[in-house]
VEXROMAR-78729 format. One record per residue: residue in three letters; x, y, z of N, C-alpha, C in turn. Coordinates in pm, whole numbers, padded with zeros to 5 digits, always signed. Example, Ala and Ser with C-alpha at 12.3 -4.5 7.8 and 13.67 -1.06 7.14 Angstrom:
<atoms>
ALA+01319-00569+00780+01230-00450+00780+01320-00330+00780/SER+01285-00225+00708+01367-00106+00714+01290+00003+00787/
</atoms>
This chain:
<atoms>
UNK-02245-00702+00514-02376-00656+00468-02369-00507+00439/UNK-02429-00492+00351-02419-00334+00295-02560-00265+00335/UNK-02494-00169+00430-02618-00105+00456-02568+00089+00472/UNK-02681+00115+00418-02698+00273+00478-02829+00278+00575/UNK-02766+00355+00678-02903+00402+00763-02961+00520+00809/UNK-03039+00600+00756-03041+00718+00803-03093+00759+00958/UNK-03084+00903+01019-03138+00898+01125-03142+01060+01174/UNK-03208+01127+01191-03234+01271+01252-03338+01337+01209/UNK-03398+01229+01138-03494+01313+01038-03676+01343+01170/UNK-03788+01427+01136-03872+01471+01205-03943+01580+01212/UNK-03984+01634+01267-04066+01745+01288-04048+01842+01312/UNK-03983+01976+01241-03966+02110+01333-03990+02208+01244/UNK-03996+02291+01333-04092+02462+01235-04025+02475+01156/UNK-04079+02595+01125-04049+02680+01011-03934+02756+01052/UNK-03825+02792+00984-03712+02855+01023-03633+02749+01116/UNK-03651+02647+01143-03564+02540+01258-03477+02475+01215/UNK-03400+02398+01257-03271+02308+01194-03258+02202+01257/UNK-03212+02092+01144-03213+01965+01196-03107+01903+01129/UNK-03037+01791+01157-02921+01733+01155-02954+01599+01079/UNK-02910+01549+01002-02935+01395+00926-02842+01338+00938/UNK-02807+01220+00973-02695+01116+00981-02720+00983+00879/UNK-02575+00977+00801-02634+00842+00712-02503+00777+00781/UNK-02537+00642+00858-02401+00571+00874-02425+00438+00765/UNK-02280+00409+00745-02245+00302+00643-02189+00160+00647/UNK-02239+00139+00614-02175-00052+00659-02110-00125+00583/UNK-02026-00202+00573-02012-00267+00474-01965-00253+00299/UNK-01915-00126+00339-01832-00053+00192-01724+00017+00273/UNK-01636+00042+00160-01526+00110+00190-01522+00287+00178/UNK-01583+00325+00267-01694+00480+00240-01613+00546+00266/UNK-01487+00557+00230-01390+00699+00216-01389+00688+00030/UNK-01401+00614-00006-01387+00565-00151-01516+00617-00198/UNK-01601+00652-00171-01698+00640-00242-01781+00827-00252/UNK-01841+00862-00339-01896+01005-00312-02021+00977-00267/UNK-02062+01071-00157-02190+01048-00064-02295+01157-00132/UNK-02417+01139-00111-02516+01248-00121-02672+01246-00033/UNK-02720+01348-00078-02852+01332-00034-02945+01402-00097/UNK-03064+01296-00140-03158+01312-00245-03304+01332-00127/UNK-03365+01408-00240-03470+01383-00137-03648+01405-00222/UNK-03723+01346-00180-03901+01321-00249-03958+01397-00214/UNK-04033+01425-00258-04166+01508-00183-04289+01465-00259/UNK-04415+01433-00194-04513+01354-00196-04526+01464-00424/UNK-04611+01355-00506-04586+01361-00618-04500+01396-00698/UNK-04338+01415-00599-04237+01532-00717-04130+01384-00760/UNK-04017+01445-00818-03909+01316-00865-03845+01333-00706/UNK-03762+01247-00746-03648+01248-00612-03565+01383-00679/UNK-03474+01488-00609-03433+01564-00639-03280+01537-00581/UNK-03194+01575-00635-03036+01584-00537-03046+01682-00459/UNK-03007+01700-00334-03006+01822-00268-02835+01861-00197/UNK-02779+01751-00232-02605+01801-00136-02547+01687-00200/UNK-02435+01669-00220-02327+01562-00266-02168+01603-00236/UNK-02076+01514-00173-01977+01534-00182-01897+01407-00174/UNK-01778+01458-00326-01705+01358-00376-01591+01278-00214/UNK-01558+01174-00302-01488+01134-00206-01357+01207-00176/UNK-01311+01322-00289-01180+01427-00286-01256+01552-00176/UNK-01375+01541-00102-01452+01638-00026-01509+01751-00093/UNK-01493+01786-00174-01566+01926-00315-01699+01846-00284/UNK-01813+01987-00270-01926+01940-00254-01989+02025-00380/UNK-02100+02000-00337-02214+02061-00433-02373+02074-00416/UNK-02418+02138-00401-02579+02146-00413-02651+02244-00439/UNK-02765+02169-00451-02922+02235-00546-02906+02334-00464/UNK-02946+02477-00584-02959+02614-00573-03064+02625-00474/UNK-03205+02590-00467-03253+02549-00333-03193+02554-00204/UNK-03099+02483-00194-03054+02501+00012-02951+02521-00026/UNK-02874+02610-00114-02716+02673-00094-02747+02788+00013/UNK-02638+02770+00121-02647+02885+00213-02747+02824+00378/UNK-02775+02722+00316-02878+02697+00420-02865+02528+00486/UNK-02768+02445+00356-02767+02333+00383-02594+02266+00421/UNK-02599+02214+00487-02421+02223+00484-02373+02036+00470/UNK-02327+01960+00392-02294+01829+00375-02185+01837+00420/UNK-02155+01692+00522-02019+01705+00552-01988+01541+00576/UNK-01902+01511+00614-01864+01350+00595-01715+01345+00703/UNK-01744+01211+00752-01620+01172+00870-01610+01022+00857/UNK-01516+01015+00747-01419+00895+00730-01442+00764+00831/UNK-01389+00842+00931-01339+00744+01031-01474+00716+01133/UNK-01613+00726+01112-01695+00730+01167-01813+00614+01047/UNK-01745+00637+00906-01830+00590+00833-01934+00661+00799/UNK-01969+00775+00811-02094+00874+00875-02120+01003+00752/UNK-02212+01005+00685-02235+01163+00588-02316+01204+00648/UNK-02352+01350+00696-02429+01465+00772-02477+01592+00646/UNK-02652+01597+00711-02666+01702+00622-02735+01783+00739/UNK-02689+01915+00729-02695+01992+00821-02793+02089+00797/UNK-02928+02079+00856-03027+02196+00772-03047+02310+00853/UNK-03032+02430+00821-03106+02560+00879-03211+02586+00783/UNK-03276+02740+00873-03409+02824+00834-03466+02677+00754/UNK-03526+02605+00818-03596+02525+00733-03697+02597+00652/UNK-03821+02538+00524-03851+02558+00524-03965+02512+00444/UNK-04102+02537+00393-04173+02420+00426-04203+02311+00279/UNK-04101+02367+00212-04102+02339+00103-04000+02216+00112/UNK-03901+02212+00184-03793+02118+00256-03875+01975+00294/UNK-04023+02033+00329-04068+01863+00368-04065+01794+00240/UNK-03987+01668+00301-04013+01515+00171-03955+01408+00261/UNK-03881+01310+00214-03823+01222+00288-03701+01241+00220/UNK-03591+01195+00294-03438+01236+00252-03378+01124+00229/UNK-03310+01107+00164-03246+00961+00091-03089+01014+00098/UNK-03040+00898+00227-02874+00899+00147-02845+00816+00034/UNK-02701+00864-00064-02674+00790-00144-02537+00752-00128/UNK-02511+00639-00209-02324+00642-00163-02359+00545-00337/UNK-02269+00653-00404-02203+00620-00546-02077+00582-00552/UNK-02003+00474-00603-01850+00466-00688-01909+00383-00772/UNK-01854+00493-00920-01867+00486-01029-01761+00378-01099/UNK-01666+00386-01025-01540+00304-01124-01635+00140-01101/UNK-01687+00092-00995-01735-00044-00937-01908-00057-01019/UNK-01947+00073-00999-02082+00055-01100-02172+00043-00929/UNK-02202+00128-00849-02244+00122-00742-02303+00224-00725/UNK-02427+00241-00690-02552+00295-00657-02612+00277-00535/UNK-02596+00314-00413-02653+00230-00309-02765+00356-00228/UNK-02846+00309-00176-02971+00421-00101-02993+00362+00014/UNK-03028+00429+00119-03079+00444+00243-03221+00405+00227/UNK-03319+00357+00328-03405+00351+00330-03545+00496+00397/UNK-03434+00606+00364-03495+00709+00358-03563+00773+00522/UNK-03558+00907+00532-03612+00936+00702-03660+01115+00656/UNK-03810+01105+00729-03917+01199+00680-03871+01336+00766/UNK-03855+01457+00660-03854+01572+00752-03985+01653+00676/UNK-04027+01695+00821-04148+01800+00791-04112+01915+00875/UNK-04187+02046+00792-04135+02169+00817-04280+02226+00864/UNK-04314+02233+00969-04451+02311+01010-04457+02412+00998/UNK-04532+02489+01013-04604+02668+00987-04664+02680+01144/
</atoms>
């Protein structure tokens, strides 16, 4: 069964940091490039971190410096690592796990971070 699940997502101030975990099931997730998208009540989904399955990452000018993606093979597991939150950061966060050669698109069922004042 193919599943992503997210988990760290919640409540913390302004300037605080919080940890996101997407674990993976049921794919071969060293193969595949991971990311994390994320909503905010009327906006699109936005990309906010991605990294290929060669580890080269990338992300929105937004949380460069502030957001750190990282991934552990052998755990099945992509991490997005947030500092100085901030309150613009609240939406809900979506992992993704793409391979393109297979035609694969797969999403998490998403986990809410809010940034208080």
């Amino acid at each position: 069964q193919v599943q992503l699940v997210e988990s760290g997502g919640g409540l913390v101030q302004l300037g605080g940091s919080l940890r996101l975990s997407c674990a993976a099931s049921g794919i071969a997730f060293s193969g595949y490039a991971m990311g994390w998208y994320r909503q905010a009540p009327g906006k699109q989904r936005e990309l906010v971190a991605a990294m290929a399955s060669s580890g080269i990452s990338n992300y929105a000018n937004s949380v460069k410096g502030r957001f750190t993606i990282s991934r552990d093979n052998a755990k099945n597991t992509v991490y997005l690592q947030m500092n100085s939150l901030k309150a613009e950061d609240t939406a809900v966060y979506y992992c993704n796990a793409k391979y393109d050669g297979l035609g694969r698109n797969l999403w998490g069922q998403g986990t809410q971070v809010t940034v208080s004042s």
